[in-house]
C-alpha positions as CSV (number, residue, x, y, z in Angstrom):
1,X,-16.0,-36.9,24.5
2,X,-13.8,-35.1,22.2
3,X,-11.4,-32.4,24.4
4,X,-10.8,-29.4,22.1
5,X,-7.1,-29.1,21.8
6,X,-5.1,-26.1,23.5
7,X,-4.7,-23.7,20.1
8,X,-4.4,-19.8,20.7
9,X,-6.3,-17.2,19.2
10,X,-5.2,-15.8,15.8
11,X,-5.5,-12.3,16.2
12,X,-3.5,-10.1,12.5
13,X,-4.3,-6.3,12.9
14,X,-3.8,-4.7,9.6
15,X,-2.9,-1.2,8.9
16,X,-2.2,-0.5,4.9
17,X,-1.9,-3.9,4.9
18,X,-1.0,-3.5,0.6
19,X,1.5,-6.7,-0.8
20,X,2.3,-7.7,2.5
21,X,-0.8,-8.2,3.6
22,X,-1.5,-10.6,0.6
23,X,2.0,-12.4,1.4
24,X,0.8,-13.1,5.1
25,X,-2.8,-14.3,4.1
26,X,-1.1,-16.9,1.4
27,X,1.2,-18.0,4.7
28,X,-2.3,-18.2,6.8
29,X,-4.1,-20.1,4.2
30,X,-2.3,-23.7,5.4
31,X,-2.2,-22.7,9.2
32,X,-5.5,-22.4,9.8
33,X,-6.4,-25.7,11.2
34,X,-3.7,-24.8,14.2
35,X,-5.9,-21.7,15.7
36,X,-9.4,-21.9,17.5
37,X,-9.9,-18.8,16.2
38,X,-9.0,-15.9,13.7
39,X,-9.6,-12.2,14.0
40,X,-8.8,-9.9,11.6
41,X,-8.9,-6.5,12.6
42,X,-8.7,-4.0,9.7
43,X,-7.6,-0.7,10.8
44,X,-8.9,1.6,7.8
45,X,-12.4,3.2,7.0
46,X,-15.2,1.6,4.7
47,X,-13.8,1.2,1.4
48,X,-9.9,-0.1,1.4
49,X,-8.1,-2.0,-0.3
50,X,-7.5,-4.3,2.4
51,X,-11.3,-5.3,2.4
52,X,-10.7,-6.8,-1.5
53,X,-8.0,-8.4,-0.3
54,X,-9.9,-10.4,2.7
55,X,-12.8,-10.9,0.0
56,X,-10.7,-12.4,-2.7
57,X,-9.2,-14.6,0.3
58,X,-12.3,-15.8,1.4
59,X,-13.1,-16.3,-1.9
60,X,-10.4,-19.2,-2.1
61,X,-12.4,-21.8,0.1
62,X,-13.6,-22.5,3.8
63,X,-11.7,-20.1,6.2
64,X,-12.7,-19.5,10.0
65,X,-11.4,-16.0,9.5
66,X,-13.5,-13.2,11.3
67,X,-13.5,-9.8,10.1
68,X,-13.4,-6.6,12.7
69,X,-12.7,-2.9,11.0
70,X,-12.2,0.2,12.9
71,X,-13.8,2.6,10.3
72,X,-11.0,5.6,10.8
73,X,-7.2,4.7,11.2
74,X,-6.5,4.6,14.9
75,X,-3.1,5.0,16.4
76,X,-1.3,1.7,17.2
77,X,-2.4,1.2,20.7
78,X,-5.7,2.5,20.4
79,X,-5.8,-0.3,17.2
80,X,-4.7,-2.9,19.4
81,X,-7.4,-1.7,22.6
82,X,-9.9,-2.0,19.5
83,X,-9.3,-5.8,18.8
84,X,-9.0,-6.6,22.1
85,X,-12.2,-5.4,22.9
86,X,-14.1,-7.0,20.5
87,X,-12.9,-10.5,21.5
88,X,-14.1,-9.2,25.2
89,X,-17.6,-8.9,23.6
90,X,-17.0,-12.5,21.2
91,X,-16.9,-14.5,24.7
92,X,-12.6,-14.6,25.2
93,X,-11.0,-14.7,28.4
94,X,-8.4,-13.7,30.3
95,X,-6.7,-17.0,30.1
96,X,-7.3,-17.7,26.2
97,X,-4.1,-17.8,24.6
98,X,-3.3,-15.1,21.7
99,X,-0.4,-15.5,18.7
100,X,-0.3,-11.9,17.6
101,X,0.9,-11.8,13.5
102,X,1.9,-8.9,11.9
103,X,0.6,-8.4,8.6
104,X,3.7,-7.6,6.5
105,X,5.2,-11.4,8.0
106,X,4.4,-14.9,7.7
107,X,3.2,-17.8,9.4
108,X,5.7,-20.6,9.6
109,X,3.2,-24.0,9.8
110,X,6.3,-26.3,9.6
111,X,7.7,-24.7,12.7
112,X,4.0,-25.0,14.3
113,X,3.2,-28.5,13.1
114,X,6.9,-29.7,14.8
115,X,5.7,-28.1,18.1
116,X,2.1,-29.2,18.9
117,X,1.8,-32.9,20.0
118,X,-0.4,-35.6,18.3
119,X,-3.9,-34.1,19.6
120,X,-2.9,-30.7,18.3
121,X,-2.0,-28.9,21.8
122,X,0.1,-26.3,21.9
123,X,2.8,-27.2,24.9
124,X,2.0,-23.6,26.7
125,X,2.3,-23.3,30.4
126,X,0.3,-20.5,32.5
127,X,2.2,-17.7,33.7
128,X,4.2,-17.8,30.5
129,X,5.1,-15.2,27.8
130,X,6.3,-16.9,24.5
131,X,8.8,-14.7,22.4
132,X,10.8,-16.0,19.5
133,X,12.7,-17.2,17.5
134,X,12.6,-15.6,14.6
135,X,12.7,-16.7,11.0
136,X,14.5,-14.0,9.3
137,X,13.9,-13.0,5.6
138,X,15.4,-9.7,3.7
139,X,13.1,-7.4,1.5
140,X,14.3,-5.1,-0.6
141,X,14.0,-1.3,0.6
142,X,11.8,-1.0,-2.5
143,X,10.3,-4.3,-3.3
144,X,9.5,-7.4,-1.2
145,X,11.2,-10.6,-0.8
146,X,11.0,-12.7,-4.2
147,X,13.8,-15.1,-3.3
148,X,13.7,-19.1,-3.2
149,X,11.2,-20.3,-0.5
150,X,12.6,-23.6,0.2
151,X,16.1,-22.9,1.6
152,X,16.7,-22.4,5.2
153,X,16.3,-19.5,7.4
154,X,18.1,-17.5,10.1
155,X,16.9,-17.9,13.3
156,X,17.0,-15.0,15.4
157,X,16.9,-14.6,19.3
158,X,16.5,-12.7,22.1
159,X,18.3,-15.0,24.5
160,X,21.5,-15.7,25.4
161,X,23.4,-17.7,22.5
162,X,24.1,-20.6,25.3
163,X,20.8,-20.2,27.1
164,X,19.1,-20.6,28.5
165,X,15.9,-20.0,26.6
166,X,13.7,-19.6,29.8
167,X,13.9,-16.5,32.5
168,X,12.0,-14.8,34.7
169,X,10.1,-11.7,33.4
170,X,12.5,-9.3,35.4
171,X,15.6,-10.9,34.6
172,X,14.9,-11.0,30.7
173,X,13.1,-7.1,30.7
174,X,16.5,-6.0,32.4
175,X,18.7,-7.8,29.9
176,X,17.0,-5.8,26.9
177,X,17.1,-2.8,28.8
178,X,21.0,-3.2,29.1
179,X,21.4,-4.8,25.8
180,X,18.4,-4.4,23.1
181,X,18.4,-7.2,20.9
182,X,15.9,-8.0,18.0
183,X,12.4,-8.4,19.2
184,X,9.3,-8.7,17.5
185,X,5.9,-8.9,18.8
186,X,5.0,-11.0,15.7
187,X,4.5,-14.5,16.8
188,X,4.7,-13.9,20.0
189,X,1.8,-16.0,22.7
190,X,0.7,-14.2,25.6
191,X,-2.7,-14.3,27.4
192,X,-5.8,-12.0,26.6
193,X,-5.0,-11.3,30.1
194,X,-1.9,-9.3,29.5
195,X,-3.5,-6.9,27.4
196,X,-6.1,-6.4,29.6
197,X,-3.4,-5.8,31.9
198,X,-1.6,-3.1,30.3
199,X,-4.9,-1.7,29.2
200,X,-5.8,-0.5,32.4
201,X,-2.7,0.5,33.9
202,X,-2.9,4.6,34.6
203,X,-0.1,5.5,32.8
204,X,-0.9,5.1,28.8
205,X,1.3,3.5,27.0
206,X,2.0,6.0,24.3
207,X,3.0,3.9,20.9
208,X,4.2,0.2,19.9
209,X,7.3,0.6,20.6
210,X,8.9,-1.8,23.7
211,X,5.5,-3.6,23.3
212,X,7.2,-7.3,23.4
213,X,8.5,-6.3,26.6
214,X,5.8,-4.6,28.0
215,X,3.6,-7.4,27.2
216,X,6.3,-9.5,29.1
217,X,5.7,-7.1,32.1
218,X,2.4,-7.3,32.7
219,X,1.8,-8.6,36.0
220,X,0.4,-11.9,35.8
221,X,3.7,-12.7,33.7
222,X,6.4,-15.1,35.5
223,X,8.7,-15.9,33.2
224,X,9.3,-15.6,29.1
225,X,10.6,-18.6,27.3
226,X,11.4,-19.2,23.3
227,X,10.2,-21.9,21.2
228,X,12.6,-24.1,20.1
229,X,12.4,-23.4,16.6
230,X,10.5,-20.2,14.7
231,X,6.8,-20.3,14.5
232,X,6.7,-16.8,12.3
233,X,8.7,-15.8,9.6
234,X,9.5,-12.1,9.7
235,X,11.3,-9.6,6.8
236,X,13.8,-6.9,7.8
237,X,15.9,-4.8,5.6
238,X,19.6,-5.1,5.6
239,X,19.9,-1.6,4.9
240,X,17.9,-0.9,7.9
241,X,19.7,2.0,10.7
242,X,19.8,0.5,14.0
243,X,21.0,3.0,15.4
244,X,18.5,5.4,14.4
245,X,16.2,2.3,15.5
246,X,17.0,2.2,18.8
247,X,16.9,5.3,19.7
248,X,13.1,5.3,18.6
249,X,12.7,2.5,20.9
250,X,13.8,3.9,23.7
251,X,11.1,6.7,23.7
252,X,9.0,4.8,25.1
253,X,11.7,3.8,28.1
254,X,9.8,6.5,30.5
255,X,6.7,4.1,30.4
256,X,8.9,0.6,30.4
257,X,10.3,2.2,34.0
258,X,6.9,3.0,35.4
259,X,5.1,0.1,33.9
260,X,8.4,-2.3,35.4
261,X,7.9,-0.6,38.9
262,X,4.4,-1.7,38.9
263,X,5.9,-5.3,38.2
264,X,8.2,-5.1,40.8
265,X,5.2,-4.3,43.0
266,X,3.7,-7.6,42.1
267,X,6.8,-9.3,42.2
268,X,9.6,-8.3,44.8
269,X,11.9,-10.7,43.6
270,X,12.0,-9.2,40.0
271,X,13.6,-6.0,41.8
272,X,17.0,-6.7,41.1
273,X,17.3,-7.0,38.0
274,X,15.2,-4.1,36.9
275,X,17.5,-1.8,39.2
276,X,20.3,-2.9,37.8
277,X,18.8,-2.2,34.6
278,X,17.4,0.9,35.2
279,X,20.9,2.4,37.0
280,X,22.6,1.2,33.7
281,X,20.0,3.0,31.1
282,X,20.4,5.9,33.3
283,X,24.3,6.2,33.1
284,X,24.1,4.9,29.3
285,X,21.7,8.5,28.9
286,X,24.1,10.2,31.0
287,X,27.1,9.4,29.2
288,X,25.3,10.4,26.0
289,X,23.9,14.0,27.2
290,X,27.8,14.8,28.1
291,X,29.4,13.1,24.6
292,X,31.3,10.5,27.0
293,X,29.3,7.7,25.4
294,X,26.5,6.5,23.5
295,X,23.4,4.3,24.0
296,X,24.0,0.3,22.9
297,X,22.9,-0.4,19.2
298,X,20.0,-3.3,18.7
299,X,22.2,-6.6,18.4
300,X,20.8,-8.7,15.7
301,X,21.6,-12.1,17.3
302,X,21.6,-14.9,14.7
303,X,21.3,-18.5,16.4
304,X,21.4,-21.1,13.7
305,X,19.6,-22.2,9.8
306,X,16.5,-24.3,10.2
307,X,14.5,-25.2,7.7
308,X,11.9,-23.6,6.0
């Protein structure tokens, strides 16, 4: 008997996807053998242009690719409640593993194939959050990236530079509290579970923003841990304000604190760290309401070049 190799769930929500959308489906078309399955959840009523590009991509050969539309464009969250609840109703459970894939990025199948072992299995351990690297490429403000694809990439983390590139939930939540760094949900395996999770917490969470680490906090979540070389390839803008970034991130810090409480409840030993955290956010805001300081800008933390 033939075991069906541990592979997570594909799951590329899709909002105006335009060029980008295109770019990641090219990245997708050689990366499908390393998914059980792929959902594609188009956020947009009847008649975009996102639907001609899935045709013309299905057009291209064999795909495994299933198709999910909301009919009216739903805010973020209630986009992301939307595609979790059809693969509810498609038979997947908590434990299934997702990769969540932004449609403006890329798929990185080198980085994937370097990972999985001989059978195909994905080396993912239960109670684990996967995060990072990131492969960094720069698009234009105007135009996307049309720049050699065969050269190496940055690889960007949210880790320490020296390590280590495992820690418990608490620890790394508090560290990104104190110090954002780059995060991206893109790429990032979690477990249906941890959705489902944050789904049904009584507090909402109000937008996308903090959503790596609110993923990371969902209760049945022990520890996060980074791949040891990019699986996704992301695009940022050099011109981009972090500043003005992270200060758009942290409005959603009054849901990070209540949903992190409800962690600590699970996990006693993740208290620590989150009040350490939470004292320093509250004298960083302190310092900026009286003009004696300012809140941290987003560090950008390049690690190495790996190849493409």
């Amino acid at each position: 008997m033939v075991e069906t190799p541990i592979q997570p769930i594909l799951v590329l929500p899709v909002y105006r996807g335009g060029d980008r959308f295109k770019r990641a489906l090219r990245s997708l078309r050689d990366s499908e053998q390393y998914f059980s399955r792929i959902v594609i959840s188009l956020n947009s009523p009847s008649g975009s242009p996102d639907e001609d590009t899935v045709a013309e991509y299905k057009s291209q050969g064999p795909t495994k690719i299933e198709i999910i539309q909301s009919s009216t464009e739903l805010p973020w969250m209630p986009h992301q409640y939307f595609w979790l609840s059809h693969l509810e109703k498609t038979g997947a459970k908590p434990d299934d593993w997702l990769y969540w894939f932004a449609h403006d990025d890329e798929i990185k199948p080198s980085g994937i194939a370097r990972l999985i072992d001989a059978d195909g299995n994905w080396p993912l351990e239960k109670g684990t959050i996967y995060l990072g690297p990131w492969g960094m490429r720069y698009d234009e403000p105007d135009k996307l990236y049309d720049g050699p694809i065969d050269t190496d990439v940055e690889s960007w983390t949210s880790f320490p530079l020296q390590g280590p590139l495992r820690l418990p939930v608490g620890e790394w939540v508090a560290q990104q509290l104190e110090q954002p760094t780059y995060i991206n949900m893109s790429g990032c395996i979690t477990t249906l579970g941890s959705f489902q999770e944050l789904r049904k917490f009584p507090i909402a969470k109000p937008g996308g923003m903090r959503i790596e680490m609110a993923t990371a906090a969902a209760p049945r979540n022990l520890f996060v841990q980074e791949f040891p070389e990019p699986v996704i390839i992301t695009y940022t803008c050099k011109v981009s304000d972090r500043t003005k970034y992270a200060k758009v991130v942290r409005k959603d810090d009054r849901h990070m604190v209540a949903w992190l409480a409800n962690y600590v409840a699970h996990h006693p030993s993740a208290a620590l760290p989150a009040s350490r955290a939470t004292a320093k956010v509250a004298l960083g805001y302190l310092k900026m309401l009286t003009k004696k300081g300012s809140l941290p800008e987003e560090d950008w933390r390049f690690r190495e070049l790996v190849q493409p």
